[in-house]
C-alpha positions in Angstrom: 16.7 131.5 -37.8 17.6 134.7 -35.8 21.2 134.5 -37.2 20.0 134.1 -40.7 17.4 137.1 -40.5 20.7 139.3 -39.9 21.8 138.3 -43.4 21.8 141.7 -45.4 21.2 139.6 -48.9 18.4 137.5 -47.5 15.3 137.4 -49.8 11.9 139.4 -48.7 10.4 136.3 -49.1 12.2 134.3 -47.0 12.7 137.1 -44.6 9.2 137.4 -44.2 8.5 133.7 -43.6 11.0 133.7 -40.9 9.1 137.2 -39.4 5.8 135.1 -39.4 8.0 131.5 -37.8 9.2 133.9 -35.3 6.4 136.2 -34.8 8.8 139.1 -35.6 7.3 142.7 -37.0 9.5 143.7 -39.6 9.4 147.0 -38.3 10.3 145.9 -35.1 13.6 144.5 -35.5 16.4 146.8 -34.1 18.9 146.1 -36.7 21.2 148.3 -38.8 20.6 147.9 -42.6 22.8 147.9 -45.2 22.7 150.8 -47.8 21.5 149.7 -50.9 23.2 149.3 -54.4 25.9 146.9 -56.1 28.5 148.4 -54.2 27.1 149.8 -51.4 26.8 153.4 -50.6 29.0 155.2 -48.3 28.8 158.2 -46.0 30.4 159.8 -43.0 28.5 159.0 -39.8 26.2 161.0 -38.7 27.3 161.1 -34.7 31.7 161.5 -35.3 32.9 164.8 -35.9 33.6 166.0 -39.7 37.2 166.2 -38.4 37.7 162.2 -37.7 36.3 161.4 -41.6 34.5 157.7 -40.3 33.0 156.8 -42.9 30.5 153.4 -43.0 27.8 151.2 -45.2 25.8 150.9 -42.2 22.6 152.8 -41.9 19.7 152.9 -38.7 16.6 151.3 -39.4 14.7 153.5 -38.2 15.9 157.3 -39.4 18.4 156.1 -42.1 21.0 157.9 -40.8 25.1 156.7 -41.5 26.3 155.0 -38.3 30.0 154.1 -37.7 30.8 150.7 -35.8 31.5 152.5 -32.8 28.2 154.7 -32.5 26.3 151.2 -33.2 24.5 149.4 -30.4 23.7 145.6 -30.6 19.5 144.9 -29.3 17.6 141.7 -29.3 14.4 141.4 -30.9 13.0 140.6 -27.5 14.3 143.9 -26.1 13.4 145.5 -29.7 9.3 144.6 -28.7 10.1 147.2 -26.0 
């Protein structure tokens, strides 16, 4: 089920049943987010230098910010609870 809840195109609904199966906060879970829209937005991260150009779908959770894979850090949701 924790696999699954990593799905980006996994329904609210089901991602909330797993959240309650798990007793998961949504807010709590330490996981990058895809941008929205058909195709996906993209942006340069928000840590690399303008210079290097890395540009990535992936936003933080938490402050929306772009995030490039190598400025991305990988967090359990027992460590998330934390």
């Amino acid at each position: 089920m924790e696999a699954r809840l990593r799905y980006p195109k996994l329904s609210k609904n089901l991602s909330s049943l797993i959240n309650g199966v798990l007793k998961i906060e949504p807010a709590e879970r330490a996981q990058a987010r895809q941008a929205g829209g058909r195709a996906g937005r993209v942006d340069r991260c928000s840590f690399c230098d303008r210079s290097k150009d890395r540009k990535s779908k992936t936003k933080c959770c938490r402050c929306d910010k772009f995030i490039c894979a190598s400025h991305q850090h990988t967090i359990c949701p027992d460590c998330a609870d934390d």
